[in-house]
N, C-alpha and C positions, 0 to 999 in steps of 0.2 A: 504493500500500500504506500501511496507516493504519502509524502504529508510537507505541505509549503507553509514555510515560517515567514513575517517578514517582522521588521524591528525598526522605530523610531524612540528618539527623546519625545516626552509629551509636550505635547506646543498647543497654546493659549489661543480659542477660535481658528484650529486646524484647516490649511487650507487644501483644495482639490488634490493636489498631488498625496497628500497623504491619507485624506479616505479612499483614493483610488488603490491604494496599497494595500489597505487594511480591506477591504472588498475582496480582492484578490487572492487573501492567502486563507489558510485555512487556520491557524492561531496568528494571533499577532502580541509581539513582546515589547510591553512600554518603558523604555529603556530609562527609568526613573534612578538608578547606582551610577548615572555617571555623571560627571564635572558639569555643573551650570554652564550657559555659556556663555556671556557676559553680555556680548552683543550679536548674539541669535536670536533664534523664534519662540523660544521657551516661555516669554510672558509678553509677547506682541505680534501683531497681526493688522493687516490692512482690512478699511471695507471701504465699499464704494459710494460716494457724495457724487451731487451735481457740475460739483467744481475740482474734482479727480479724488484719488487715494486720499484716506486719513489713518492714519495710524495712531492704535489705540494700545496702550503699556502701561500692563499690572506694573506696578512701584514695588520694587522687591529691597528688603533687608540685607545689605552689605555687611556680612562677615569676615569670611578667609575667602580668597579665589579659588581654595581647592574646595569649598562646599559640592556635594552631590546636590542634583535637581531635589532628589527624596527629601530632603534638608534647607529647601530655601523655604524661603518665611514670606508672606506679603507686606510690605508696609502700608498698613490701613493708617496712618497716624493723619492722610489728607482724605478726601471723600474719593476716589481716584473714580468708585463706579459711579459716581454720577457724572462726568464727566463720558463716560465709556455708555452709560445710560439714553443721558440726553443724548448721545451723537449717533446713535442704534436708531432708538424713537423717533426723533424730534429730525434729524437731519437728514439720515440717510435712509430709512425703510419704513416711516410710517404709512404711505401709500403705496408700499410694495405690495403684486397682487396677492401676497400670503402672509402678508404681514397677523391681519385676521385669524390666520390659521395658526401660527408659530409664536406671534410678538409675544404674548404672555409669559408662552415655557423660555422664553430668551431672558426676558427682563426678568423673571424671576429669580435666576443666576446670580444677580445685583442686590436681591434684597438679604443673602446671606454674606457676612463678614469674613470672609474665608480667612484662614492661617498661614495653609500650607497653600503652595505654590503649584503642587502635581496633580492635587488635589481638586482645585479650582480649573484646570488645563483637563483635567479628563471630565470634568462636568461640563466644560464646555467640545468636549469629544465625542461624549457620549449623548447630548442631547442633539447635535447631527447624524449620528448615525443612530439613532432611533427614528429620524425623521425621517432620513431617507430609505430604512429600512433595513439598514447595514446589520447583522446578527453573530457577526464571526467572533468567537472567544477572544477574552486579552486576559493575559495575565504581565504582572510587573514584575521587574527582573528583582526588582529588592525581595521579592518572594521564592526566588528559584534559590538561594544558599549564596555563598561568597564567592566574586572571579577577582582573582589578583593579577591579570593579564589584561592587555588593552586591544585594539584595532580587529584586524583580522583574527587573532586568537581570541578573542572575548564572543565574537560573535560566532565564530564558527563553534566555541563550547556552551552558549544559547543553546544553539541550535539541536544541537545533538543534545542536552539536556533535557529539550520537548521531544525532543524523536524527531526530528525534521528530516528530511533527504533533501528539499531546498529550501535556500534561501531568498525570498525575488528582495533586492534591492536597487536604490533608487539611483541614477544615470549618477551623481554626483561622488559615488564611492567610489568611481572605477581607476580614479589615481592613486587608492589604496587600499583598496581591497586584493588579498593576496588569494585566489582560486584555490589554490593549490593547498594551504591550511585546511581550508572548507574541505577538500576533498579525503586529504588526512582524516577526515574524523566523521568519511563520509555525507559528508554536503555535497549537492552541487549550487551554484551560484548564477539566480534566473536576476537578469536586467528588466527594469520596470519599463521604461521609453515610455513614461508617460507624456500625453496628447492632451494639450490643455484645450477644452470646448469652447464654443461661444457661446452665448444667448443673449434674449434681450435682456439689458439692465433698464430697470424703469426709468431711474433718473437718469441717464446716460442717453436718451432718444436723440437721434442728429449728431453723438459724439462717439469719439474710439471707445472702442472699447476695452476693456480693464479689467487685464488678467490678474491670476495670482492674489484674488483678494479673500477673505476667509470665507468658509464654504457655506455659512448663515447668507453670502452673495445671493450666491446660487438657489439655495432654499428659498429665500422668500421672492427671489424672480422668478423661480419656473415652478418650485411646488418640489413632493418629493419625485415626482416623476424625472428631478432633472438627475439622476444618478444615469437614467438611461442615457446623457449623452455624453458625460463621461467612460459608458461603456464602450458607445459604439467608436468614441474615438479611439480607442483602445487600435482596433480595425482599419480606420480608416488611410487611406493611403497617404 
């Protein structure tokens, strides 16, 4: 029996390429044991305004640089979600056609104080992929036991730790991911070549359109029906 693994850090209002990933495998592992990343995706994310990209960024508690993601803290000391609130509501998706159907389980996100930082990143994960219908298991690595190895040996002993025979990972690892680890211990090593989709953005009518922004985009412009055209780009030529 094949069994395909794929593995990300959790990131804050995940955008297309990463539920397209987690769609695709059959466990998916929330890489929460490794290094924050100071200026990554882990606690910020685009959405789309009338007047382009806004980027919105949980305020995180600066401790040690080698803090683990499983270990960062929020800093609530400013109101930061209303600020992330009003710009959801108020500026970018209150007359999105799903707004109706979604806005509430969104905004609701904001009326708790979160602590933890992973913690918050997979509420806002998990409430996309229930919308779109996404059902594939996750578990977190801080749950699988201790890896004192990094890069390719860390993931390749993930993997073989669920049982995996692959691994699909995303185009961006291919300047260091070593195959040949993976295959050591029994992997093989599938490439995602994700196809980022269009659709209509409401507020964007008459203007480019605007990849790469979190997948709440997508939801409340097309519905959950829009996973399907993330699939078929999968396909397309």
């Amino acid at each position: 029996m094949t069994v395909r693994v794929a593995m990300h850090q959790p990131h804050y209002l995940p955008w297309l390429g990463l539920l397209d990933k987690i769609d695709r495998c059959d466990l998916f592992v929330v890489l929460d044991h490794v290094q924050f990343e100071r200026k990554g995706w882990q606690h910020r994310n685009y959405v789309a305004s009338k007047n382009g990209p806004v980027l919105l960024t949980v305020p995180v508690v600066q401790r040690s640089r080698d803090e683990r993601i499983m270990e960062k803290s929020v800093n609530n000391d400013s109101p930061w979600w209303d600020k992330h609130r009003k710009t959801l509501a108020e500026h970018c998706y209150r007359k999105a056609p799903f707004w109706g159907d979604f806005g509430a389980d969104i905004m609701a996100v904001y009326d708790r104080r979160w602590e933890n930082l992973a913690d918050l990143s997979m509420a806002t994960t998990d409430l996309v992929l229930n919308a779109f219908g996404i059902t594939t298991p996750m578990v977190r690595s801080s749950e699988l036991g201790e890896f004192t190895v990094q890069k390719s040996e860390l993931l390749a002993q993930i993997s073989a730790k669920v049982g995996a025979t692959s691994m699909l990972s995303g185009e961006g690892a291919r300047d260091y991911l070593d195959s040949e680890v993976f295959r050591s211990h029994g992997v093989e090593v599938e490439w995602q070549g994700f196809r980022h989709p269009e659709y209509p953005q409401h507020n964007r009518r008459g203007q480019e359109f605007l990849p790469r922004m979190a997948a709440v985009d997508l939801l409340l412009n097309v519905g959950p029906e829009g996973m399907d055209l993330v699939r078929a780009a999968r396909t397309a030529a």
